[in-house]
Each structure stands twice: as structure tokens, then as C-alpha cells.
C-alpha positions as CSV (number, residue, x, y, z in Angstrom):
1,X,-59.7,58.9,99.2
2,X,-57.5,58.5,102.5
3,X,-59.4,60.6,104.1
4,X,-61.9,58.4,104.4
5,X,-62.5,56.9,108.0
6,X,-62.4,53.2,108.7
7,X,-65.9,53.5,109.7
8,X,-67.0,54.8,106.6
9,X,-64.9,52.5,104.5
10,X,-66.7,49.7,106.6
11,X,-69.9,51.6,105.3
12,X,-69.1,51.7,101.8
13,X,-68.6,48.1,101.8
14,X,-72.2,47.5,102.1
15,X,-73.1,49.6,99.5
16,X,-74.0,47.5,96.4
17,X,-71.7,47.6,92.7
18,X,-73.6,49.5,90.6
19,X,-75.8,51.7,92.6
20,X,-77.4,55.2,92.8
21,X,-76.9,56.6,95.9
22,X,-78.1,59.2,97.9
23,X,-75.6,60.0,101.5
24,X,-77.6,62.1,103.5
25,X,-75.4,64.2,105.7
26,X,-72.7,63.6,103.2
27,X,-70.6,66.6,104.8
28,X,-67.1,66.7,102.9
29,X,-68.6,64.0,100.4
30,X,-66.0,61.8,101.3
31,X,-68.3,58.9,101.1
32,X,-69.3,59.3,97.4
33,X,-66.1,60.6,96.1
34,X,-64.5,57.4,97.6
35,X,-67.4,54.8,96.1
36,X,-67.3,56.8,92.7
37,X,-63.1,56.5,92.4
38,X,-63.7,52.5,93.5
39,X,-65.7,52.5,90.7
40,X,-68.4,50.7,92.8
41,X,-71.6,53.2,92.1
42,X,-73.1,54.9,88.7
43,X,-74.2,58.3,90.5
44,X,-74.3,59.9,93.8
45,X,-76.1,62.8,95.7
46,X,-74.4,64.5,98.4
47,X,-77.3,65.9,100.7
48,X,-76.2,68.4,103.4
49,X,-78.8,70.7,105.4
50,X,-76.3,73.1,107.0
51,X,-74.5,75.1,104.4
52,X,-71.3,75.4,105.4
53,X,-70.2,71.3,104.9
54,X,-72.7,71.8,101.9
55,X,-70.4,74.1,100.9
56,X,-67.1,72.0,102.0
57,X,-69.1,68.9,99.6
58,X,-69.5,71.3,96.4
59,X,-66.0,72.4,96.4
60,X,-64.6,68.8,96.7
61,X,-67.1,67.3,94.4
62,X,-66.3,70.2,91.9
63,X,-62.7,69.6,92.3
64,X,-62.6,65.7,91.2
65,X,-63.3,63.7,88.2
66,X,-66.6,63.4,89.1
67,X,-68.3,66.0,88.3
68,X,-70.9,64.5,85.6
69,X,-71.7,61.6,88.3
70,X,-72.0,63.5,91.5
71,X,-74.9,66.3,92.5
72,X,-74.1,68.2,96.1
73,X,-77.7,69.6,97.2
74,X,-78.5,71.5,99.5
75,X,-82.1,70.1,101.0
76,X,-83.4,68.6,104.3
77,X,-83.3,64.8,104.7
78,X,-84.8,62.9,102.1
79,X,-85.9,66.7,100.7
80,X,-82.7,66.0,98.5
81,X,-83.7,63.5,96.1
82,X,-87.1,63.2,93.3
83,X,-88.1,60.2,91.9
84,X,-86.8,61.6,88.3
85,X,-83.0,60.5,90.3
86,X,-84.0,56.9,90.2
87,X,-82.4,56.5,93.8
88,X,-81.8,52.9,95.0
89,X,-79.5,53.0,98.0
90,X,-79.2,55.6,100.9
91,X,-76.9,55.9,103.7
92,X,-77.3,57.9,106.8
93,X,-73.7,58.2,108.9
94,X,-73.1,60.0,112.1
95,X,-76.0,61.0,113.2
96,X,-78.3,59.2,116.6
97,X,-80.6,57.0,115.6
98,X,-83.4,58.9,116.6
99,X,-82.2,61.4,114.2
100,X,-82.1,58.8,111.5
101,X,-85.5,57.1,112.3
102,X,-87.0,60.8,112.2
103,X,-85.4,61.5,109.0
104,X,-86.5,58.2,107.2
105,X,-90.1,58.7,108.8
106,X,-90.1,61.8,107.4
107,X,-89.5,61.0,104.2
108,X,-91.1,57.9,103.9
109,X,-93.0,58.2,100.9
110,X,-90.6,58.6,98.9
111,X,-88.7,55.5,100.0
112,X,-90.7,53.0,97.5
113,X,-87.6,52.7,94.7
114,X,-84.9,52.4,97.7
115,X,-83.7,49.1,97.9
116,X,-81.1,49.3,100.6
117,X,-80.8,51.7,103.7
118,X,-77.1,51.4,105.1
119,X,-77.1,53.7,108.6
120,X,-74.7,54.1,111.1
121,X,-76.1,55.4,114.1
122,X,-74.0,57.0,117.0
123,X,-76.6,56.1,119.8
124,X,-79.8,55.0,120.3
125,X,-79.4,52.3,117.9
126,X,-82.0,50.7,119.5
127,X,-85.1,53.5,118.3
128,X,-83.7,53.3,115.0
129,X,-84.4,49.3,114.6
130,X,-87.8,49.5,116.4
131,X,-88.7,51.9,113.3
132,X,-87.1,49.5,110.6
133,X,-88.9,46.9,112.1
134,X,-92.5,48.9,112.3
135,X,-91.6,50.4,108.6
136,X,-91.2,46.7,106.7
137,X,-87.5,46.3,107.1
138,X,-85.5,43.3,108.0
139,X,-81.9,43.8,109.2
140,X,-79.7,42.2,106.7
141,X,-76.1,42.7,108.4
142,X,-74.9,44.7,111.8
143,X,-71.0,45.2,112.1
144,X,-69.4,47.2,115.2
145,X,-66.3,48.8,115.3
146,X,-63.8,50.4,117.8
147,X,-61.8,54.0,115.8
148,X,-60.2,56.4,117.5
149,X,-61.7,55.7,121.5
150,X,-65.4,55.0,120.1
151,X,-67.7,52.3,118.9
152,X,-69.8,52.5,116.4
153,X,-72.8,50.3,114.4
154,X,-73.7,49.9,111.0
155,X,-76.9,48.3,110.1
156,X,-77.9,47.2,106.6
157,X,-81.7,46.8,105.7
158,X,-83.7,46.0,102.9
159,X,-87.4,45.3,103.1
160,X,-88.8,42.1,104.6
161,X,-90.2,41.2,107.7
162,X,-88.2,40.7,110.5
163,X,-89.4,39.7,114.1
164,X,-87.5,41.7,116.7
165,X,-87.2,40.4,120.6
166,X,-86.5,43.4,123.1
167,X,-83.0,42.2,123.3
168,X,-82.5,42.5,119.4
169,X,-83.8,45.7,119.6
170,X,-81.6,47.0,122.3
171,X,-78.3,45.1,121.5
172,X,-78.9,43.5,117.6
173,X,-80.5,40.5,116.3
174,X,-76.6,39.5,114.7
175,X,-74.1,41.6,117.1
176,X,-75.8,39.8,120.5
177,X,-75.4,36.9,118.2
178,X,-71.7,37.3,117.4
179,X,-70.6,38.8,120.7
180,X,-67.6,40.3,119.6
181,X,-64.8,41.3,121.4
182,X,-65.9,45.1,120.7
183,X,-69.6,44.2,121.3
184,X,-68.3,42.8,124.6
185,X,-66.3,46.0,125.2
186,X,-69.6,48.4,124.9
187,X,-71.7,46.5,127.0
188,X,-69.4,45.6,129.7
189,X,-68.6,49.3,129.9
190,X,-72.6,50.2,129.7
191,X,-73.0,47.8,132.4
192,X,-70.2,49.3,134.9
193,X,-72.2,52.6,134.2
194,X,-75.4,51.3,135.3
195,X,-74.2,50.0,138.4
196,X,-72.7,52.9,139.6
197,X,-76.0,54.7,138.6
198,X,-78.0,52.4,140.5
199,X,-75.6,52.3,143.8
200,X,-76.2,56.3,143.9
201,X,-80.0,55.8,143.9
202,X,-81.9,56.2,147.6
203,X,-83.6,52.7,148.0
204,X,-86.8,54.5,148.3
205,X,-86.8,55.4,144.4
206,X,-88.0,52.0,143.6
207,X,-89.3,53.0,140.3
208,X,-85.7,54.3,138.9
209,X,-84.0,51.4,140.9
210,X,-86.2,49.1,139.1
211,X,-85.9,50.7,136.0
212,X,-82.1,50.4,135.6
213,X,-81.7,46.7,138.0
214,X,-83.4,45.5,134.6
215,X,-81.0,47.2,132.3
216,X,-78.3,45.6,134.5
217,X,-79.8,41.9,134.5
218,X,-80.4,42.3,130.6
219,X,-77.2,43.4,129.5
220,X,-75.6,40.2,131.9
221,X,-78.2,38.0,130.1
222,X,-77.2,38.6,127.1
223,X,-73.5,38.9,127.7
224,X,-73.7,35.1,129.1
225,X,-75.6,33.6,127.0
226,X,-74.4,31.0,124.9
């Protein structure tokens, strides 16, 4: 599958042999169709809500090997999977994390057979692991990675308990940990932002001043810290 991005190949990498998968917003399917030719999952279903990359999905998935192992369905969120599917893995790509957190909430019953959640949120990655965290999830793994101008973050989660700081929550109990080169990229870039949002604030908006000064002193804190 060379269409496949890196940060979806990064994705599929956390996505255990053997699995049944659900990809919710799986737009082309490329996801699946790659994990299903690596031979690394049993079955997949390719949910999409808005028909036209549902349709973009059925016609790929109908036009490789895989038709007996892959389902495209059309269906809201979670909406696209019953027990009777014996689900045990779901990703979520693409999407913000409040998007994600909504779509998990929402469908939180049916969550009990799902072992693994692998989500890569494009913002507000720090809403999405305050609900893991309230929901009975632990973080497993966190990975970032720079493609094509942007950063991204993939979080892994099983359930467990897991005690979050407000810094783990904002920058990742593991990434703040590791402080890679790309980590250090984000937040040094976040920072610069900040400042120049706070030099264009009147002194006498204390409130918003104050707001963002601790934004600024958190993201130095954890930059420095050893």
C-alpha cells in the first residue's frame, strides 16, 4: 500500500498481530487494506460518516483481495460496529481530539470487548487524554512525528489506571519524558506563539495575561527539565 502515509504506517505498527479492527474515519481504507496485505489483522471495518470517502473506501476495498475480510459501512462513530463483529482494536486518525474524545464518549457502551484504542489526534491532544484518563484508560505508548510541515501524536491505550499530572495531560506522560527533537520542535514553536500573544495584550487584561504567562512558564518548565 504506498499510499499509505508515514503517519499511518507509524499507526499501524501499534496495532496488534491478529486483530479485528474497526478504523473509524477510515476514508480511502488505506489503513486496513495495508494491515490486511501485511497480513497483521483477521478482519477489518472501514467506518466513514460522509459518503463520499465512504464511497472512495467501498470501491478500493471491493477492488483488492480482501473482500471476504474487509466490511466498508456507512454509520456514525462507533454506530459502525455490533457486538456480533467481535471488535477488539479501534483506531481513530485525523481527526482533533475533541472530536475523538466525543466520538469514544459517545459510544462508550459498546467499548467493553475493545482492547486497544490507537488515536492520532491533530490538536487538542490534551482533551482527548483527560477523557482516557476519566474513562479507565492508561496510556501505553505516545510517538510524534514531523510529515510533510506538521507534527503529529499517536497515543496507544488499553484499560488501567493511570494517574495524569496537568503537564502529562497537556504535553504526554512519555513525549515530555523523551523530549524529542520533534517534541522540542512543537513546543518551542507553541512557545514563540504565546509570547507574541502575550506582548500584544494591554497590561490591564490581567486575566488573559495571566492566562497565557502560565502557558509560557509551563511549556519552559517542562522543556528544561531534566
Amino acid at each position: 500500500m504506498e499510499k499509505l502515509s508515514r503517519r499511518l504506517r507509524q499507526v499501524a505498527g501499534f496495532v496488534p498481530q491478529g486483530a479485528r479492527l474497526l478504523d473509524v474515519g477510515s476514508d480511502h481504507a488505506y489503513l486496513p487494506l495495508y494491515l490486511l496485505e501485511q497480513g497483521a489483522i483477521s478482519h477489518a471495518i472501514a467506518g466513514e460518516v460522509v459518503d463520499g470517502p465512504y464511497q472512495s473506501a467501498l470501491k478500493n476495498a471491493q477492488n483488492s483481495p480482501f473482500t471476504a475480510q474487509l466490511e466498508v459501512r456507512l454509520a456514525d462513530g462507533l454506530a459502525a460496529f455490533a457486538p456480533a463483529d467481535a471488535i477488539d482494536t479501534i483506531t481513530i486518525c485525523g481527526m482533533g481530539g475533541r472530536l475523538i474524545a466525543s466520538i469514544l464518549d459517545n459510544g462508550r457502551a459498546k467499548l467493553e470487548g475493545v482492547t486497544r484504542l490507537v488515536l492520532q489526534p491533530n490538536n487538542r491532544e490534551d482533551e482527548l487524554r483527560n477523557w482516557l484518563s476519566r474513562a479507565g484508560y492508561a496510556i501505553l505508548v505516545e510517538e510524534i512525528l514531523e510529515e510533510q510541515g506538521k507534527i503529529y501524536e499517536i497515543i496507544v491505550a488499553e484499560r488501567g489506571q493511570q494517574d495524569l499530572s496537568d503537564l502529562d495531560l497537556r504535553f504526554g506522560p512519555f513525549l515530555r519524558q523523551d523530549k524529542s527533537p520533534v517534541f522540542v520542535t512543537k513546543w518551542e514553536k507553541e512557545l514563540k506563539q504565546l509570547e507574541q500573544a502575550l506582548a500584544g495584550i494591554p497590561d490591564h487584561h490581567e486575566e488573559a495575561r495571566s492566562a497565557i504567562a502560565q502557558k509560557i512558564q509551563a511549556i519552559k518548565e517542562v522543556l528544561h527539565e531534566s
